[in-house]
Backbone of each chain as ProteinMPNN parsed JSONL, in Angstrom:
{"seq_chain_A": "XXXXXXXXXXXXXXXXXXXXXXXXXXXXXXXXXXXXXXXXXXXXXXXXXXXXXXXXXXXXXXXXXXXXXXXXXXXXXXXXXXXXXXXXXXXXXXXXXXXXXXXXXXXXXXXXXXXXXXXXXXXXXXXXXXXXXXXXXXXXXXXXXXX", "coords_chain_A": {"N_chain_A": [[0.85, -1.206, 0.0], [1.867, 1.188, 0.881], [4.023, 1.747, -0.785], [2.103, 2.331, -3.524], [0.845, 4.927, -2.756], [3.227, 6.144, -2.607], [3.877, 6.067, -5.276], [1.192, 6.953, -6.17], [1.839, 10.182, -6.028], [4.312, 10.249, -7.395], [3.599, 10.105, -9.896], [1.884, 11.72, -10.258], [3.579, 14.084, -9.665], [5.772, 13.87, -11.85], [4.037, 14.063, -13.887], [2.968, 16.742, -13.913], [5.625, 17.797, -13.646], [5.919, 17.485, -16.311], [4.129, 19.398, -17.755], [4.577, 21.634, -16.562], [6.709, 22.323, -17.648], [6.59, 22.225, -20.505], [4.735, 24.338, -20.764], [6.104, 26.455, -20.05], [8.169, 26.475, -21.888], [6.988, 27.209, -24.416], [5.627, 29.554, -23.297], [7.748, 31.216, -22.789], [8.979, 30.877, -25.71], [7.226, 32.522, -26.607], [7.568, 34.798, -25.343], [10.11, 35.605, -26.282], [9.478, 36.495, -28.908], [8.106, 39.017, -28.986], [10.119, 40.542, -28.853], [10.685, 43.133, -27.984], [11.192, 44.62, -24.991], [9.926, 45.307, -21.85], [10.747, 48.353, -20.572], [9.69, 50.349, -18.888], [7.763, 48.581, -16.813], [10.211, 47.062, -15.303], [11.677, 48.732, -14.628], [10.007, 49.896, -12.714], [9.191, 47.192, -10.445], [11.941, 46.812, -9.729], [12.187, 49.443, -8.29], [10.244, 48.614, -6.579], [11.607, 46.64, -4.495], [11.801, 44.403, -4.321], [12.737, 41.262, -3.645], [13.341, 38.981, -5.2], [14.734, 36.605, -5.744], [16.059, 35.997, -3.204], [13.533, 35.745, -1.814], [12.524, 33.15, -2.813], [14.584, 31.514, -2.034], [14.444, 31.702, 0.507], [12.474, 30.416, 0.783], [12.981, 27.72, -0.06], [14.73, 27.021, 1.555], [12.89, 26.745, 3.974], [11.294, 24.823, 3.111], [12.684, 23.009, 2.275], [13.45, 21.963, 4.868], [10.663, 21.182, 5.659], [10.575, 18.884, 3.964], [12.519, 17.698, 4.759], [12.117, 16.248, 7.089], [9.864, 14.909, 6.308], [10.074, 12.64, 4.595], [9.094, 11.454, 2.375], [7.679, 12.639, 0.782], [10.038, 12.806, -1.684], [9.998, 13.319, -4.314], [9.394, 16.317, -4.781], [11.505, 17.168, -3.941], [13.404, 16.411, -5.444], [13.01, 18.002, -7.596], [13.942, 20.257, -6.845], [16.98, 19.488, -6.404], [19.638, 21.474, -7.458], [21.823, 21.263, -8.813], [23.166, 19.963, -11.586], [25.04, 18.135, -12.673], [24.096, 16.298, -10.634], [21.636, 16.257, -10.279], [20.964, 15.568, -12.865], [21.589, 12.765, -12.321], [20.557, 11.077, -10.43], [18.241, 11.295, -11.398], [18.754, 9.118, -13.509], [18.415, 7.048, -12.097], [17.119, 4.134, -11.929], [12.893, 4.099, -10.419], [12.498, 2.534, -8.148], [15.538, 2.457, -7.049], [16.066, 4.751, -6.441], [14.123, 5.262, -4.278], [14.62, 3.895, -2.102], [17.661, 4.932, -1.527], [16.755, 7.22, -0.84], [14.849, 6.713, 1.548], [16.995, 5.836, 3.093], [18.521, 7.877, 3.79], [17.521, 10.12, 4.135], [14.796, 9.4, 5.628], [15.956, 7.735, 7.132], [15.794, 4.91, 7.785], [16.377, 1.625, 8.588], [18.08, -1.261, 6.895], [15.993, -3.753, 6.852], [13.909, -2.626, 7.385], [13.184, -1.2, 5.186], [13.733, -3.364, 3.324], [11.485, -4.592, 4.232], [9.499, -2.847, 3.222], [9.786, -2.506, 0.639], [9.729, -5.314, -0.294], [11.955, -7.284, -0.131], [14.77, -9.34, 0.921], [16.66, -7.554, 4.151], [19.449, -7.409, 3.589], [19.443, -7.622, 0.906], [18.263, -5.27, 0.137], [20.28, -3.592, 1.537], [22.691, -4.229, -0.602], [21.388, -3.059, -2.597], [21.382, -0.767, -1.945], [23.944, 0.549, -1.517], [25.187, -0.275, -4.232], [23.997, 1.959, -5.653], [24.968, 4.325, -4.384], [27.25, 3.313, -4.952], [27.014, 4.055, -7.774], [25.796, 6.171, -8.657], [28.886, 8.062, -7.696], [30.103, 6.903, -9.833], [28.841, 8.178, -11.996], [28.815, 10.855, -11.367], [31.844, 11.519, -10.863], [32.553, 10.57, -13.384], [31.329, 11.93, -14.94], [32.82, 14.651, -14.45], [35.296, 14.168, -15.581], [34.832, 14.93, -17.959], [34.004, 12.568, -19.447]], "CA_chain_A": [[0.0, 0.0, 0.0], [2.661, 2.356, 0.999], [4.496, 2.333, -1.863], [1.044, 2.808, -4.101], [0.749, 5.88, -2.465], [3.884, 7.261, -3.264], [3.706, 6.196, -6.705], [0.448, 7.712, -7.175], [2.155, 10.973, -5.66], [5.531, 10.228, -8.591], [3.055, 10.048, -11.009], [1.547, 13.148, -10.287], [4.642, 14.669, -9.678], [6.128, 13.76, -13.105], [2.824, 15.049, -14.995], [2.504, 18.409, -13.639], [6.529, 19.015, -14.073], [6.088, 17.893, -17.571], [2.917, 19.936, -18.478], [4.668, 22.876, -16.185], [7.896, 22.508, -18.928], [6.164, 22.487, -21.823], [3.917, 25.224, -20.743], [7.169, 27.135, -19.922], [8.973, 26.422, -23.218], [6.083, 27.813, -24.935], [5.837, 30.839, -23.491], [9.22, 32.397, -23.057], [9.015, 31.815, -26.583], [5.697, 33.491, -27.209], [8.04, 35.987, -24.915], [11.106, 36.422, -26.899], [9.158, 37.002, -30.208], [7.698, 40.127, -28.535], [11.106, 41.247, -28.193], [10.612, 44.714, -27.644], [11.253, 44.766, -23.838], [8.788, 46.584, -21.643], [11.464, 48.429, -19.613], [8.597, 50.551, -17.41], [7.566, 47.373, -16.124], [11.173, 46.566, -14.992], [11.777, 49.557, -13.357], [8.832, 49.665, -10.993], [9.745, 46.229, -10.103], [13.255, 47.382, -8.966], [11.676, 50.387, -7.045], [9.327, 48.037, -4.918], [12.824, 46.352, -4.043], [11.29, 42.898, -4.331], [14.171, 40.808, -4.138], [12.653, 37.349, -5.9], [16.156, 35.313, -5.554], [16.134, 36.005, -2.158], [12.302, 35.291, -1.305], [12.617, 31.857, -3.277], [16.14, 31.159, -1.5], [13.997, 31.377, 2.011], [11.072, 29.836, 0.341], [13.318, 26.623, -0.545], [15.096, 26.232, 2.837], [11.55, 26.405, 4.537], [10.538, 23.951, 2.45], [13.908, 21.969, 2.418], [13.215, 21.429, 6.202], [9.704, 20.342, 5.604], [10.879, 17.681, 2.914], [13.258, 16.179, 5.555], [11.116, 15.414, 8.13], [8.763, 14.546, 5.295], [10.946, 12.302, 3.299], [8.19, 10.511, 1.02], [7.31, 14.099, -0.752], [11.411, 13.281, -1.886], [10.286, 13.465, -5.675], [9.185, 17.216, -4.982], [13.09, 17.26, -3.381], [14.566, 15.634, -6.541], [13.113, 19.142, -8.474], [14.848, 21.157, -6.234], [18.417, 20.095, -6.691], [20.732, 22.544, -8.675], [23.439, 20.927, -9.149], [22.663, 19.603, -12.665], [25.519, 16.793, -13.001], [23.278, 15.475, -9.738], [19.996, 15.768, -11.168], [20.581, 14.16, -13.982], [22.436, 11.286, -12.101], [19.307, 11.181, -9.474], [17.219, 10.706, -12.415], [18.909, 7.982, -13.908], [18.426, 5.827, -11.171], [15.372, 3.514, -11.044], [12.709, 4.603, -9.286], [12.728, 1.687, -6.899], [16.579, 2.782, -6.367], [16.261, 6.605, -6.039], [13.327, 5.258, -3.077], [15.729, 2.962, -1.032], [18.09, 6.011, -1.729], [15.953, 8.701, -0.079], [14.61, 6.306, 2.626], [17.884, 5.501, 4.167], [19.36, 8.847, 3.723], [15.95, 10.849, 4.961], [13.634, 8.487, 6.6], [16.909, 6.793, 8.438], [15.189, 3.496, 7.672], [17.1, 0.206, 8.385], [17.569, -2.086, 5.255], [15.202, -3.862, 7.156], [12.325, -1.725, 7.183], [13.499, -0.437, 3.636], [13.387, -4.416, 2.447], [9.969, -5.177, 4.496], [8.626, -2.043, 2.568], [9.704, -3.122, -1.206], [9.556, -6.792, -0.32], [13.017, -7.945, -0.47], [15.307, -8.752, 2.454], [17.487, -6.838, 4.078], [20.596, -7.563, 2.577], [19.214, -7.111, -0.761], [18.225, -3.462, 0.589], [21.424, -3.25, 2.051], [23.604, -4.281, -1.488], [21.002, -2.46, -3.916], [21.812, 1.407, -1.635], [25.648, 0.652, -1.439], [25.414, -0.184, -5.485], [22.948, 3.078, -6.063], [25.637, 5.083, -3.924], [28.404, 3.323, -6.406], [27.02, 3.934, -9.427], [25.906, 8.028, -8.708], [29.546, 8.228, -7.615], [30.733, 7.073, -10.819], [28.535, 9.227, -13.173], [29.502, 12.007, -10.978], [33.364, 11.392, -11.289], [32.357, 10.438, -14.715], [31.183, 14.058, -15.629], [34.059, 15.816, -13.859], [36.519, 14.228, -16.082], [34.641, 15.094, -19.039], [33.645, 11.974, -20.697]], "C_chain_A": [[0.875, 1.243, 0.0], [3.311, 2.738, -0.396], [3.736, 2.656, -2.761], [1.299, 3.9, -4.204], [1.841, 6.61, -2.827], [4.455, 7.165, -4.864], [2.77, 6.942, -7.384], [1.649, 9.163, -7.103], [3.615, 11.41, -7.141], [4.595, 10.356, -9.853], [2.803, 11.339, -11.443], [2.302, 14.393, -10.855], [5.504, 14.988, -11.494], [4.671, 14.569, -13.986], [2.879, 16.375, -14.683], [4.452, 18.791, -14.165], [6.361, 18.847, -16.028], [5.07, 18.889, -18.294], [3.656, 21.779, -17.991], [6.163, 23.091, -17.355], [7.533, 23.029, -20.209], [5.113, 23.707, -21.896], [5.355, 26.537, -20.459], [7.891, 28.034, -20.85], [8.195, 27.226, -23.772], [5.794, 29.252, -24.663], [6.895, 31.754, -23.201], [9.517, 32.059, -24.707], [8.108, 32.596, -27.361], [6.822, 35.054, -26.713], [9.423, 36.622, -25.735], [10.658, 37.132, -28.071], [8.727, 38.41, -30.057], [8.669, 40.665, -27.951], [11.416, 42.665, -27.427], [10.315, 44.603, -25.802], [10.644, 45.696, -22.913], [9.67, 47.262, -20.12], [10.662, 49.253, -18.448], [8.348, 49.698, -16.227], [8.729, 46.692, -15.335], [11.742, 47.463, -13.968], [10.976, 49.976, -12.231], [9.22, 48.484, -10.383], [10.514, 46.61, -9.437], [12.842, 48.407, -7.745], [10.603, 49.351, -5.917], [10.766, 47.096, -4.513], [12.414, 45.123, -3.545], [12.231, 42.164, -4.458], [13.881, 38.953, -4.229], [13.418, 36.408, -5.511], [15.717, 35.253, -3.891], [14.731, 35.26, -1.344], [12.268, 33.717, -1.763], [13.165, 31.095, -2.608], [15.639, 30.657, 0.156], [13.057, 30.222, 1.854], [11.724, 27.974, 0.293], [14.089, 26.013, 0.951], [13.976, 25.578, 3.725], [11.343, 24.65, 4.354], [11.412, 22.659, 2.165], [13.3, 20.794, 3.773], [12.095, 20.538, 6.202], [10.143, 18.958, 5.167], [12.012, 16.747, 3.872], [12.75, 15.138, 6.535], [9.733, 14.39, 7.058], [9.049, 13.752, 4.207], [10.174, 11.714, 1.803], [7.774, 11.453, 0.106], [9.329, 13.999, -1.126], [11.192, 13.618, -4.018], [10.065, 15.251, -5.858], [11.263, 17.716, -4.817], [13.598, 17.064, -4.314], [14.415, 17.317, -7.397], [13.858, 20.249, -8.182], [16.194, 21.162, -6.205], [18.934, 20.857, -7.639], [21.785, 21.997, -9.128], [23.197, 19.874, -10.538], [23.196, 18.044, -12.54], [24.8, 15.533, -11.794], [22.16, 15.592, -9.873], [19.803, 14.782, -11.666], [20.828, 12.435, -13.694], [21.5, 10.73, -11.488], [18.839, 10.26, -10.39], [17.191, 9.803, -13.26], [19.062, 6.655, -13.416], [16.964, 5.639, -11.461], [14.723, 3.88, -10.131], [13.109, 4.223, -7.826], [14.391, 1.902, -6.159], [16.85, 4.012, -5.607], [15.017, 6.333, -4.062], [14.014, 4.877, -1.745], [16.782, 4.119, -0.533], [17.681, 6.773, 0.138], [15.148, 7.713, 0.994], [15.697, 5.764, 3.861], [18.317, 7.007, 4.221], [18.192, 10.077, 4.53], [15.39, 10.429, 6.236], [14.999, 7.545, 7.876], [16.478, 5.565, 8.752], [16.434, 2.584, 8.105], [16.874, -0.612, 7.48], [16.626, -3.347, 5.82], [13.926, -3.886, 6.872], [12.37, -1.507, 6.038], [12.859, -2.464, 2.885], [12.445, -5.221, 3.039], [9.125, -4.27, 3.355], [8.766, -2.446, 0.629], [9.803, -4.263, -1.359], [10.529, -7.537, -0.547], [13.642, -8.127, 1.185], [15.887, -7.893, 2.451], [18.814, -6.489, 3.538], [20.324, -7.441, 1.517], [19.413, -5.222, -0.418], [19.443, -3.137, 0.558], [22.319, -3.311, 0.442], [22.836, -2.81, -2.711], [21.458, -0.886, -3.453], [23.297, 1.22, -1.959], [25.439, 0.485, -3.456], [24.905, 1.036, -6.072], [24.326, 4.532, -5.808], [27.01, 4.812, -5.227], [28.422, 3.926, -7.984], [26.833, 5.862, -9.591], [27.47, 8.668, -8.478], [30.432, 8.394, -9.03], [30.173, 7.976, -11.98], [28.829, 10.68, -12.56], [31.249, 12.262, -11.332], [33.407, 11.171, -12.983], [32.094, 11.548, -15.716], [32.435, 15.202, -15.468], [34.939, 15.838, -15.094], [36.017, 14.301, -17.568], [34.379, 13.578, -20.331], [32.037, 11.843, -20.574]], "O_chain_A": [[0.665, 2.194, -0.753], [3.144, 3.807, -0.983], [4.318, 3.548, -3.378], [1.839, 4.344, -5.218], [1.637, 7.702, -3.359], [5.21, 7.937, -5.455], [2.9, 7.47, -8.488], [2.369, 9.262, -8.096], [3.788, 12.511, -7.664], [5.131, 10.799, -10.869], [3.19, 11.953, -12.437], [2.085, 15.216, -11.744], [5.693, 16.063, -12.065], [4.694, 15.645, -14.584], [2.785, 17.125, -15.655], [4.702, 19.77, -14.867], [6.591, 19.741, -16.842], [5.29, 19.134, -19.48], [3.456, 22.808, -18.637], [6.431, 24.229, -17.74], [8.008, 23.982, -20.827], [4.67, 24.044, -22.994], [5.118, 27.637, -20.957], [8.169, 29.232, -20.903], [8.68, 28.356, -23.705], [5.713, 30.082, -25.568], [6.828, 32.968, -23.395], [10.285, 32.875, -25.217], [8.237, 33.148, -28.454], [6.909, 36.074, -27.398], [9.71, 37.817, -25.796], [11.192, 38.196, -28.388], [8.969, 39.115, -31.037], [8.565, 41.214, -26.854], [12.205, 43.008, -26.547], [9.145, 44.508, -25.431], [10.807, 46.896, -23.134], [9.435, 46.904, -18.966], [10.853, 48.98, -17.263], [8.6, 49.935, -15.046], [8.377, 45.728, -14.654], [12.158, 47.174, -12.846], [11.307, 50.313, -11.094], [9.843, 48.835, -9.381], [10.116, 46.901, -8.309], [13.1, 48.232, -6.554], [10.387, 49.508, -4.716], [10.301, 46.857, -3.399], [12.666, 44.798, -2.385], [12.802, 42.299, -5.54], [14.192, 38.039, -3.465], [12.966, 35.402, -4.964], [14.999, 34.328, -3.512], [14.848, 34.408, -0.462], [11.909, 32.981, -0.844], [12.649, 30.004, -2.363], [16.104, 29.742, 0.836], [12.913, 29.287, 2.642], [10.949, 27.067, 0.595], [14.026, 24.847, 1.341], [13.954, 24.416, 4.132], [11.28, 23.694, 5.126], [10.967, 21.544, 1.893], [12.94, 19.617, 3.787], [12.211, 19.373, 6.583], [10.079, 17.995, 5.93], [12.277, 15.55, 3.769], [12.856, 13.927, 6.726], [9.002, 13.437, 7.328], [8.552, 13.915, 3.093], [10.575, 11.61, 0.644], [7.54, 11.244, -1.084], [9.981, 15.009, -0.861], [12.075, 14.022, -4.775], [10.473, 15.707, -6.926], [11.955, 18.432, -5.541], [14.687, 17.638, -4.289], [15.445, 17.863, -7.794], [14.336, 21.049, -8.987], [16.831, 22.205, -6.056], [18.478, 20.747, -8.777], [22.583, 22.52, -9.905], [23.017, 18.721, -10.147], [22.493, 17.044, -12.39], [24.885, 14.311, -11.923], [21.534, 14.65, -9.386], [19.161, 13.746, -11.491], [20.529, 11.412, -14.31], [21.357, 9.582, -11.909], [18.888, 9.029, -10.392], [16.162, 9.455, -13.838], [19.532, 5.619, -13.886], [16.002, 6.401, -11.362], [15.255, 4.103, -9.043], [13.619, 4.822, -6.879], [14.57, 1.606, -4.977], [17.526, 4.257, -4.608], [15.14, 7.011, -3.042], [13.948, 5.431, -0.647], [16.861, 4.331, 0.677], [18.024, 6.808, 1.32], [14.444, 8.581, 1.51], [15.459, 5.423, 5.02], [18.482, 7.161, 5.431], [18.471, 10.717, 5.544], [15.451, 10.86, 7.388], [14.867, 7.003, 8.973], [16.702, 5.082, 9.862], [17.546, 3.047, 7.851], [15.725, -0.853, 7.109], [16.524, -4.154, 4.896], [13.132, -4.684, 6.374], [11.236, -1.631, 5.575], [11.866, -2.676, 2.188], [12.335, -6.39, 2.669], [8.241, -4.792, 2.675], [7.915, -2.575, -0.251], [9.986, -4.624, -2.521], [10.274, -8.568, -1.17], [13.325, -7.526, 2.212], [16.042, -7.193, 1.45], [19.14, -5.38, 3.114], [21.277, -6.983, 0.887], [20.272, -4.369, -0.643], [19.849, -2.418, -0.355], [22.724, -2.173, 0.205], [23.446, -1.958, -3.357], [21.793, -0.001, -4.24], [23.738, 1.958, -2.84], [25.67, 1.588, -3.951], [25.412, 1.262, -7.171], [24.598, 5.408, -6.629], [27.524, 5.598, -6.023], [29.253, 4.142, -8.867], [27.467, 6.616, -10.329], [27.586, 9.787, -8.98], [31.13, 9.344, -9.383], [30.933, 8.462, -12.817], [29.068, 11.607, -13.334], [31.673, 13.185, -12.027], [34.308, 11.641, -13.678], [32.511, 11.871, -16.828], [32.789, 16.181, -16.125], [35.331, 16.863, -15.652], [36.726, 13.764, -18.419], [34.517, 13.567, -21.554], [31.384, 11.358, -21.498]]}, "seq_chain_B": "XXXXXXXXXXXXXXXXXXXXXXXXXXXXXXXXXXXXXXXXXXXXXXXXXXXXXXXXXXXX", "coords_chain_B": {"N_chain_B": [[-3.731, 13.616, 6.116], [-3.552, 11.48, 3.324], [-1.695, 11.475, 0.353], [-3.239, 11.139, -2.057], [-5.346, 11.353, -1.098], [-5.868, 13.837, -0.662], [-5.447, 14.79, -3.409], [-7.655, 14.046, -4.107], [-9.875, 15.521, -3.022], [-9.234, 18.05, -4.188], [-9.622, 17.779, -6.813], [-11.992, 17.198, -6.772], [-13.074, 19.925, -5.796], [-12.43, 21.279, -3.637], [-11.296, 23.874, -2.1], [-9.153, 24.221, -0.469], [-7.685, 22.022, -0.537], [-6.837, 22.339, -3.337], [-5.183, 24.608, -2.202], [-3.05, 23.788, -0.723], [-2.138, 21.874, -2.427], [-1.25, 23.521, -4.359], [0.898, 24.904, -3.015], [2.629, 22.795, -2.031], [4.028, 22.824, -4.678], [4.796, 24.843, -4.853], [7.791, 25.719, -4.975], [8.721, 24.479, -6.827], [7.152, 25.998, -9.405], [7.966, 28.02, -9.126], [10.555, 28.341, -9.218], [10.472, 27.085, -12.485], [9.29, 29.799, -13.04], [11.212, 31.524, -13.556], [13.077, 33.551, -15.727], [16.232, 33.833, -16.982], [17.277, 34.472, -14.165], [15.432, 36.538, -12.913], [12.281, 37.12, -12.104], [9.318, 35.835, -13.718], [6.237, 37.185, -13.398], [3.781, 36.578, -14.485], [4.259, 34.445, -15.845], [4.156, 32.944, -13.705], [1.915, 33.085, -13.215], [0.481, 31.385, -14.963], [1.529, 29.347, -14.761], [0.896, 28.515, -12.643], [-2.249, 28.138, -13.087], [-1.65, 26.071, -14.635], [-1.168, 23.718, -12.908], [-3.515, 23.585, -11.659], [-4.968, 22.752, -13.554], [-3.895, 20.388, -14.125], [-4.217, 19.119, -12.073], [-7.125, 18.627, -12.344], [-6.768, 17.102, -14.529], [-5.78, 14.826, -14.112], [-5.641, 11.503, -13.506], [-6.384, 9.161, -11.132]], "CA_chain_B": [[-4.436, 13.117, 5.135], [-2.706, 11.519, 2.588], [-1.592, 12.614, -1.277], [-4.04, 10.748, -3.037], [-6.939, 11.997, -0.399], [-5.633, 15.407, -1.135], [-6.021, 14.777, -4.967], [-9.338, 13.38, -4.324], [-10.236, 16.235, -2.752], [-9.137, 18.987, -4.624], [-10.523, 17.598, -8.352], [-14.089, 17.574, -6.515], [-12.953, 21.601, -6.187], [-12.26, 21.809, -2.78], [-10.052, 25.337, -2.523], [-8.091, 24.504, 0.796], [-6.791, 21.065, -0.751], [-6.169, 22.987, -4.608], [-4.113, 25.557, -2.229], [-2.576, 22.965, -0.091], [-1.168, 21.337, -3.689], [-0.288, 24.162, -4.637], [1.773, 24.962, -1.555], [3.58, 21.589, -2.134], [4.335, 22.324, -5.68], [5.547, 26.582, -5.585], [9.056, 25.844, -5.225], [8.546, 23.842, -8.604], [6.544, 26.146, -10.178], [8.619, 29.692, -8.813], [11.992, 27.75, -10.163], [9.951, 27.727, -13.652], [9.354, 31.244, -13.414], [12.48, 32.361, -13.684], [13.484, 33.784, -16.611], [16.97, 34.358, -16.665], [17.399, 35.219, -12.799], [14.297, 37.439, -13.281], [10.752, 36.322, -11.309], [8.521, 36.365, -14.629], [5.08, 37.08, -12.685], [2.938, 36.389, -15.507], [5.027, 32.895, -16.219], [3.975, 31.988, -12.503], [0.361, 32.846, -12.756], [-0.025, 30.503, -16.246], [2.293, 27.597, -14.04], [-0.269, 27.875, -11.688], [-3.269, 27.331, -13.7], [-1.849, 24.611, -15.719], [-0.788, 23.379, -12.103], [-4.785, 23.2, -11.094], [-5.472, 22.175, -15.078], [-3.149, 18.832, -14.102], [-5.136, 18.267, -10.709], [-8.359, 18.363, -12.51], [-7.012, 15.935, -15.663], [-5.085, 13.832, -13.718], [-6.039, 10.187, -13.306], [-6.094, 8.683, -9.88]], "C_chain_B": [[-3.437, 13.024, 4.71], [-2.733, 11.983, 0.795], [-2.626, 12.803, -1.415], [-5.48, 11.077, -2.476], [-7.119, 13.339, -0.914], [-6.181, 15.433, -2.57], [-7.41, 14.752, -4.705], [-9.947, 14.857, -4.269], [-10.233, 17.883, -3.689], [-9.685, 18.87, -6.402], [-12.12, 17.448, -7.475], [-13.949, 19.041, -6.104], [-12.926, 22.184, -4.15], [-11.124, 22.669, -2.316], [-9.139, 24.699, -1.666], [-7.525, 23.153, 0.102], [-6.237, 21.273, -2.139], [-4.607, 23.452, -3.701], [-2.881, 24.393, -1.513], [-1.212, 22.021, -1.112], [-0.452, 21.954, -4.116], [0.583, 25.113, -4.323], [2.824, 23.998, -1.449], [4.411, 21.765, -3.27], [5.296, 24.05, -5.975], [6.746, 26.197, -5.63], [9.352, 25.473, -6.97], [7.762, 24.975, -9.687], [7.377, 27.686, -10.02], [10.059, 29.464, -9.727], [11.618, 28.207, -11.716], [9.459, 28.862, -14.042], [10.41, 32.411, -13.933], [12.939, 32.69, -14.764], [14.543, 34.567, -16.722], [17.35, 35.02, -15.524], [16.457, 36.577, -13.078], [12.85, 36.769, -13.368], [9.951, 36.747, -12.191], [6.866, 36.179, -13.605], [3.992, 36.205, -13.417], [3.297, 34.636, -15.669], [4.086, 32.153, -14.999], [2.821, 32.182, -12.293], [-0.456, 31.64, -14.345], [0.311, 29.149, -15.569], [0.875, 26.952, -13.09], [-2.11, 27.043, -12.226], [-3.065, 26.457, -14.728], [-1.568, 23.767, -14.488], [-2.333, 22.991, -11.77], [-5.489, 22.254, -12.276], [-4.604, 20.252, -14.39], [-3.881, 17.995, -12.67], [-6.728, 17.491, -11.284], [-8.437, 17.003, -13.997], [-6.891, 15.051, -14.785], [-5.893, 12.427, -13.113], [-5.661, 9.337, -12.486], [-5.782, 7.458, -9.755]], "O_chain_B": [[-2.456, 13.707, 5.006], [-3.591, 12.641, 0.206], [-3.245, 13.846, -1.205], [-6.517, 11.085, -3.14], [-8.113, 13.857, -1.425], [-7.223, 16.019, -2.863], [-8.197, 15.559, -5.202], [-10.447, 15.368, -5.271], [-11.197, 18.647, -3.732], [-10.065, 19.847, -7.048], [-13.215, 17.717, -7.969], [-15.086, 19.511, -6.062], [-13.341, 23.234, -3.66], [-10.02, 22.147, -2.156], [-8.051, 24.578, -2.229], [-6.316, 23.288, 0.287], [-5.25, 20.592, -2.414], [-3.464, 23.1, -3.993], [-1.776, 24.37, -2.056], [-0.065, 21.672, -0.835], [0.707, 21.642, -4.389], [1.003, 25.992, -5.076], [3.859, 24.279, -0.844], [5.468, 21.135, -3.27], [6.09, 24.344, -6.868], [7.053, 26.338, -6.814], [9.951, 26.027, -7.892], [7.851, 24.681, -10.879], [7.29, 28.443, -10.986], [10.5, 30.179, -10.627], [12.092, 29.209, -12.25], [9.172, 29.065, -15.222], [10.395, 33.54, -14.423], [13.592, 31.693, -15.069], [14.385, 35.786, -16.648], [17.783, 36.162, -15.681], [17.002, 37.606, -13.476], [12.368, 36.12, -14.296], [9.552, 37.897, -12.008], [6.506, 35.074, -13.201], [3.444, 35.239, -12.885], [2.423, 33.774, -15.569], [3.446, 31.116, -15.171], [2.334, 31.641, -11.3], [-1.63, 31.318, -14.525], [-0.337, 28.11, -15.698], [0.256, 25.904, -12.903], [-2.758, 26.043, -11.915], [-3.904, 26.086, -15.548], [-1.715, 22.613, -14.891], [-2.397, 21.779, -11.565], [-6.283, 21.332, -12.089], [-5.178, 19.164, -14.436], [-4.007, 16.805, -12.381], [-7.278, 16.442, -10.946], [-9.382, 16.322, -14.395], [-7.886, 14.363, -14.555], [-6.747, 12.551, -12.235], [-4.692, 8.636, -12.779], [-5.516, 6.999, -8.645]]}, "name": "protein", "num_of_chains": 2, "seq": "XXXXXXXXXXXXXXXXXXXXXXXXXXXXXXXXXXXXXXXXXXXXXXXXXXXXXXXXXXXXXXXXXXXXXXXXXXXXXXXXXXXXXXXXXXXXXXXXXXXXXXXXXXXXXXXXXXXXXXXXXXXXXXXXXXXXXXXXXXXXXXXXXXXXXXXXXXXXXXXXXXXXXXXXXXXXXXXXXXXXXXXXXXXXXXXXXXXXXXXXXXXXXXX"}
């Protein structure tokens, strides 16, 4: 059941970022074609001294914190890293690996509990995180050195 | 409550579990605002209603 639930939740997750991408793409370039820049609009902005980076920047620690104590929202967590060459590496893990992942590393599960919850033993749990941890290591070191 | 109650709830149009989603989802949807380190407002009020548009397709 548990895992259901956070599949529906991945499912979700995945539809809305792809509908929020492609709704994205679409209009920054509805926005470049209307090049003519509406600099009024840019300088009021500046005068209310709205400082967006900054409000986001709080907005994401907030919300960091939530997501730890909260580890099963971790696919909202996966949109939030920056660090690209760890995105993409994230995202090339199986789900079922990226879960084991983010339940020992979050949830502080025992491969245990981790391989009562996806139905394997523990020692499976236990080899499939240590191989998950090997293999993000190497596409990380794998990017550095440029191949 | 959990997600999929939340979903439930918010495609039968109940506001406090729409805002509740989409309370879970701003960081995701403020990130896609950004245009060029620059908070496109307009960007993040279209995210949002394709953000309620994906509650109300979406298939439970």
């Amino acid at each position: 059941m548990e895992i259901q639930k956070n599949m529906l939740q991945i499912r979700f997750t995945a539809y809305v970022t792809t509908a929020v991408r492609n709704k994205r793409v679409n209009y920054l370039m509805q926005k470049s074609r209307h090049s003519w820049v509406n600099m009024e609009q840019v300088d009021q902005l500046e005068s209310l001294h709205i400082n967006f980076e900054e409000l986001y920047h709080r907005y994401t620690v907030e919300r960091t914190a939530f997501l730890l104590e909260n580890w099963r929202h971790y696919a909202e967590f996966l949109e939030m890293v920056e660090d690209r060459k760890l995105a993409r590496a994230l995202k090339h893990l199986k789900e079922r690996d990226r879960m084991i992942l983010f339940a020992r590393l979050f949830g502080e599960e025992s491969f245990s509990e981790i391989g009562e919850t996806l139905q394997m033993s523990s020692k499976q749990a236990e080899m499939s995180y240590y191989y998950v941890l090997r293999k993000l290591r190497k596409e990380l070191e794998a990017d550095k050195n440029g191949f | 409550m959990d997600f999929e109650q939340l979903l439930i709830y918010a495609k039968g149009g109940d506001q406090k579990a729409q805002e509740e989603i989409l309370s879970m989802y701003k960081p995701l949807l403020v990130k896609n605002s950004m245009d060029r380190n620059v908070f496109d407002e307009d960007l993040y009020q279209e995210l949002s209603a394709t953000l309620l548009e994906c509650i109300r397709k979406f298939r439970v």
